[in-house]
Phi, psi and omega in degrees: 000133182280108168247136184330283173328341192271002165293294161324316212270337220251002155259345154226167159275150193302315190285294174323283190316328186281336190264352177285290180306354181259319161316330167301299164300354178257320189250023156300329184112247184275329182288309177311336181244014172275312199280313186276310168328290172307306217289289201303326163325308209263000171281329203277324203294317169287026210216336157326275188304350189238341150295345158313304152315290222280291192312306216307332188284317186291288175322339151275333147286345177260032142268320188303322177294304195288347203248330168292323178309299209269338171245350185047020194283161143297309172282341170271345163288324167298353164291304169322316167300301195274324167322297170268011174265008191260026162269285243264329208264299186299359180274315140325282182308317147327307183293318173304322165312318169274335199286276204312299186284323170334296188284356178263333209274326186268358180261337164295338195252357180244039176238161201282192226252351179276327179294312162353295181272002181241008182232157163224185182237146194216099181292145198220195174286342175286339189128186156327119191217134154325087214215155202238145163254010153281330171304342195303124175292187178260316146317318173304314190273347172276345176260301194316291171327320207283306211281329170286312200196072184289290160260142173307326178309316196248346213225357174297302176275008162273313156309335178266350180273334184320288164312312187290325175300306177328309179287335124344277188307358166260329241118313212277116201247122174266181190241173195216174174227179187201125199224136206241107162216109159303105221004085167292098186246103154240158154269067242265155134236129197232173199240159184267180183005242167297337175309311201274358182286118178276064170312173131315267170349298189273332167292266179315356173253341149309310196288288157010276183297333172293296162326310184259009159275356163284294193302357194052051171240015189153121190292149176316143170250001176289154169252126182321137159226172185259142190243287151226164184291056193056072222214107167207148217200168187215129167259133198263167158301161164057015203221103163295119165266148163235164181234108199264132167182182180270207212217136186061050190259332210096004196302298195282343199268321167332302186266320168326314175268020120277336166254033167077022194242354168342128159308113210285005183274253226333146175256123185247143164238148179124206170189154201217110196232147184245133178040050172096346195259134146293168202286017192254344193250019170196195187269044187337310216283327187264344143302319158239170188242123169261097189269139181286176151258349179250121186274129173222106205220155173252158184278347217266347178251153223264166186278353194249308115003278172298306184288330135346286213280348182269359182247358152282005190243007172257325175090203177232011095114242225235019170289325226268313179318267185316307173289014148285306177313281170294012161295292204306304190285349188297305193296003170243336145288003168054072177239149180221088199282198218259130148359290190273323176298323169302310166297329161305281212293321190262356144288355168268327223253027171238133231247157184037046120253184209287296196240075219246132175330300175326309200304334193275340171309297201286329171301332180265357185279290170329318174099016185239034152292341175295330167236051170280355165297336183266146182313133194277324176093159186198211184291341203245350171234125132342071183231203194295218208256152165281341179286316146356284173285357169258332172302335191276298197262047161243328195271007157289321163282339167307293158283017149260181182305334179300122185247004186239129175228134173251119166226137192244083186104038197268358183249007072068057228047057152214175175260162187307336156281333181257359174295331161310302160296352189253289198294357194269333184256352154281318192295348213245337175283347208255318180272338172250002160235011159098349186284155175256118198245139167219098206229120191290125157220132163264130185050064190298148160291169176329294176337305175266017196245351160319303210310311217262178177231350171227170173201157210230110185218118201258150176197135168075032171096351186273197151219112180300289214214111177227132186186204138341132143307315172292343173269015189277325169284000165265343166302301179322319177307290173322325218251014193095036200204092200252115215288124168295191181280309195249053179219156205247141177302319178308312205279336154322301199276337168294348186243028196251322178276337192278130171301350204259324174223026174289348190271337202300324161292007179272156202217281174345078194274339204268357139210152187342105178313125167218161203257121176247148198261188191298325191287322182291328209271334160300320178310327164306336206253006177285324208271347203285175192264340161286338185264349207239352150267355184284353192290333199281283184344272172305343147290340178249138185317130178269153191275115194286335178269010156258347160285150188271144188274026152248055183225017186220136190227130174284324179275150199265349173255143159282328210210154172317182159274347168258337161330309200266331183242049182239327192270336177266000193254347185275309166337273198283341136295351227219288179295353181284316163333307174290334168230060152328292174322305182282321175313299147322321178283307184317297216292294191300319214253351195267329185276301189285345148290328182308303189302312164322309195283350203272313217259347171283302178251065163243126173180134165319299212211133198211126174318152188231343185270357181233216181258275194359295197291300161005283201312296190304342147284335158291006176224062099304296179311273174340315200276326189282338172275349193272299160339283211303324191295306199273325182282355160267000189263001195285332211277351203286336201290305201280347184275332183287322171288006185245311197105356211282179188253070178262157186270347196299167169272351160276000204263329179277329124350308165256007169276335184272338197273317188066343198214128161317288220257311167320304194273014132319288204289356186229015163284320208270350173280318134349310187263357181284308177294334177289317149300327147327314187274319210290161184171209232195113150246127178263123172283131188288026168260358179252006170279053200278156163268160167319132195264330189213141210251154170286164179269336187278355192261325172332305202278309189271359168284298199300304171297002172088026156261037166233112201278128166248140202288157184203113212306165176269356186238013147269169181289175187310316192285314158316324172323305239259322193281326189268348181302269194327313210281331189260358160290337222254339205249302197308321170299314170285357183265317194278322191293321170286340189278339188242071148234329171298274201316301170297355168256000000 
């Protein structure tokens, strides 16, 4: 197999390139002796264990020799004895132990390269066991989670140096992204004062007024507002970034036009590049993951449940890749990797299943295993927490392929320890796996605000300072303006711009305080020795034959199309299932109108020529639209809250309204026109008159009382034709009664 990775190799060899990366990593800093500690730690242990292997039978008899010399007891030797033989005996098992997985690990290594990747050896209460990793159980996947990462606090960034180590040691270059955006100008038009009141009124004269400025019959009446200014920056890879400002600053509108996801009314100007490719030349939205501030979950599914169905639609994007790349070069360096790391990785790296390991990873990170069974829940079900529930919509993106994270507000109902334990297992994902983070948070405590390295803080559509954390409070310092001692920096820099607390903070006594604004403190931070190198940083272009090519995704899907719709049809059983209970009533209540309507309307045969038969098809019709009507209007609750992509009219009604109360209000405008329009039409060839008059009718032909119904909405001439034709039958009628009579 041809793999993206297999590019790297043909500029260096895997023993160059791992020594170019540990150098890399030896001058990181703190990730670099964290990295080379675990090296040596796990070169000693092994080198432990196999003198062990070799030694342990000599050492024990030359204790065994010294310990008779020196007491010469029969019991002390025999202390002696049973002290060393049990080194000799746990040593034995060990080794037979090792034996056993040896031959299994080379009987794994003489198999082709798609069976490979899909068995691991898995340790259990039996011993080494041979194992597929579509198999996996749920016990299986919870000890494996247990032996990799028991607490998150101690065993977590220890699990990730694991990884990193593997990757490393063949060669294997990950890949990163580095996101660019250059004068960034976007732009709104909104409507104003009263005008802007989500009124009766204002609503239907807005919608109005949408038409006919689409037609050029009447000019806009919104006024342009600036969203953000001329905003430009640079997020390194390996690097937390964070993101500071006041409320209405541009913080969501920021990260929405870096991860592609901008509302197409704004008028957006600039340009925003990932490792140099503009957003035109790949899939921004499947490259990067934008986590919301607004939690949107159906309640009717389990925590666990949701992130599953959300890492099948996402897929496993270039895991799948690397880990072939690293199969090949491990088996051509005879190299042997860690069991359970082995077994982690070609189970991430497999694609559509139900329950994929990653999920039990990020539910432990996350701190939501404890309720991963339970329902998320909504206004009308009982389910987890709102801090919960925001952690669920940060592990829905977590698990996916995405190395670029936009998250906006993610702290949000938590509290201040697991918001710490949440930035704390990103941040350690983001330096030893390469990854880029951008991340919004309001009022972080001191703790988490450690966490980041670089930080970025806008206000008023700008950018005040974006550089080093160490470098933030010396700008300020410049510009007069200084953070007390017992004051947290974050709430310093959000209330440092604001007019209302900008004095408290002035240093400058000997001149006069005036309030400086968003525009001077940019001009300041152009001029700052961090704003005028990040300036250099963005005059040089980046170099594109330094991206990796699985670090940018072309595809507009992670995973096929029968992949998505096995996983929404898995879905949508899954929830009928959960509303049995509604399903069952519909079912019990349309068979017992059926059985009504059968014993109401039984008849063989039913006129079609008169008013009668008329009537009694309108109120069939009438009975049928009603049914039908009121049981598509029960589905508007539950379709608004899924969303789906449907043909029915409520449901597509409650996929275009997004809102209870619109698709309330415009399923019922739906059903008015259709009783209004619905009805009957009789054709006037079924208005026929009696062809033969009864003898008792006789007395009354002759005198002209017999009228023919004749529709009301015909012309003159048709009056004048059944006139005649019921003159000329009135005549033949008298002529047959008294040709009866004379004979």
């Amino acid at each position: 197999m041809i793999s993206l990775f297999q590019c790297l190799e043909n500029r260096t060899g895997p023993t160059g390139l791992a020594d170019k990366t540990e150098n890399r990593l030896q001058n990181r800093g703190d990730l670099g002796g964290r990295l080379r500690t675990y090296r040596e730690e796990h070169f000693q242990n092994s080198s432990v264990r196999t003198e062990m292997d070799t030694g342990d039978i000599i050492k024990a008899s030359s204790s065994l020799r010294a310990s008779s010399r020196s007491h010469g007891s029969f019991r002390a030797n025999s202390a002696s004895i049973w002290r060393n033989t049990g080194i000799e005996v746990f040593s034995r098992s060990s080794r037979e132990e090792n034996d056993e997985e040896a031959l299994k690990w080379a009987a794994l290594e003489k198999l082709p390269t798609f069976d490979r990747l899909r068995k691991g050896l898995l340790f259990g209460s039996e011993g080494v066991n041979e194992v597929d990793v579509h198999d996996l159980g749920f016990e299986d996947k919870k000890n494996l989670m247990e032996r990799l990462v028991n607490v998150v606090e101690e065993d977590n960034e220890k699990f990730l140096l694991k990884l990193r180590h593997r990757i490393d040691r063949v060669g294997i270059d990950l890949p990163a992204i580095e996101v660019r955006y250059e004068h960034l100008n976007i732009d709104a038009e909104a409507y104003s004062a009263s005008r802007a009141l989500p009124s009766f009124v204002n609503f239907h004269t807005n919608m109005i007024e949408g038409v006919l400025n689409t037609l050029h019959m009447l000019p806009s009446r919104k006024k342009p507002m600036s969203i953000l200014k001329d905003v430009s920056g640079i997020i390194k890879p390996c690097r937390m970034t964070l993101l500071l400002g006041p409320p209405s600053s541009g913080k969501t509108t920021l990260l929405l036009a870096l991860a592609g996801k901008l509302d197409p009314t704004l008028k957006f100007s600039g340009r925003v590049t990932y490792n140099g490719h503009g957003m035109e030349e790949f899939v921004p939205q499947k490259t990067a993951a934008y986590i919301s501030q607004h939690d949107l979950h159906i309640g009717e599914m389990t925590v666990r449940e949701t992130l599953a169905f959300s890492a099948r639609c996402q897929g496993v994007g270039s895991r799948y890749e690397m880990l072939a790349e690293l199969s090949r070069r491990e088996k051509a360096a005879n190299i042997k990797p860690d069991p359970d790391v082995d077994i982690y990785m070609k189970a991430a790296a497999t694609e559509g299943d139900e329950s994929n390991v990653v999920t039990d990873y990020i539910l432990k990170v996350l701190g939501l295993e404890i309720c991963a069974d339970t329902l998320v829940g909504d206004e009308m079900i009982r389910g987890i927490s709102g801090g919960q529930k925001k952690r669920v919509t940060t592990g829905e993106m977590l698990v996916g392929p995405a190395k670029a994270l936009f998250m906006d507000e993610i702290s949000t109902g938590l509290d201040s320890s697991t918001t710490y334990q949440i930035v704390n297992m990103l941040r350690q994902f983001v330096h030893i796996m390469k990854g880029t983070a951008f991340i919004s948070l309001l009022q972080p405590a001191p703790e988490t605000y450690d966490l980041f390295d670089d930080i970025v803080l806008l206000s008023d559509g700008q950018i005040v300072y974006q550089g080093p954390r160490e470098n933030v409070l010396e700008f300020f310092e410049s510009t007069g303006f200084k953070c007390p001692e017992r004051k947290g920096v974050a709430d310093f820099l959000q209330e440092v711009t604001s007019k209302k607390d900008q004095q408290q903070y002035w240093t400058r006594r000997d001149e006069p305080y005036r309030f400086v604004t968003v525009d001077e403190f940019a001009e300041a931070f152009q001029s700052f020795n961090v704003g005028m190198r990040l300036g250099d940083e963005l005059a040089t272009p980046f170099d594109k034959s330094k991206s990796h090519p699985a670090a940018l995704s072309t595809q507009k899907y992670g995973v096929g199309k029968k992949e998505l719709l096995k996983a929404c049809s898995d879905r949508e059983l899954l929830l009928m299932k959960r509303n049995s209970f509604v399903y069952f009533f519909k079912i019990f209540q349309l068979t017992t109108m059926g059985l009504i309507a059968m014993t109401v309307f039984f008849r063989t045969e039913m006129h079609k020529d008169d008013l009668v038969g008329g009537g009694i098809y309108t109120g069939a019709l009438f009975f049928s639209v009603i049914m039908i009507m009121f049981n598509g209007l029960s589905e508007l609750a539950m379709t608004i809250y899924k969303l789906p992509a449907a043909g029915g009219l409520f449901r597509f009604i409650g996929a275009s309204g997004r809102n209870m109360i619109i698709a309330n209000t415009f399923g019922l405008f739906a059903l008015l026109l259709l009783f209004a329009l619905g009805g009957f039409v009789l054709s006037r060839a079924f208005e026929k008159p009696q062809a033969v008059l009864p003898e008792e009718s006789v007395d009354d032909a002759q005198k002209g009382g017999y009228v023919s119904r004749v529709s009301a909405q015909g012309d003159e001439s048709k009056r004048r034709s059944m006139s005649s034709d019921s003159s000329s039958m009135r005549t033949d009628a008298i002529e047959a009664s008294q040709n009866k009579k004379g004979e």
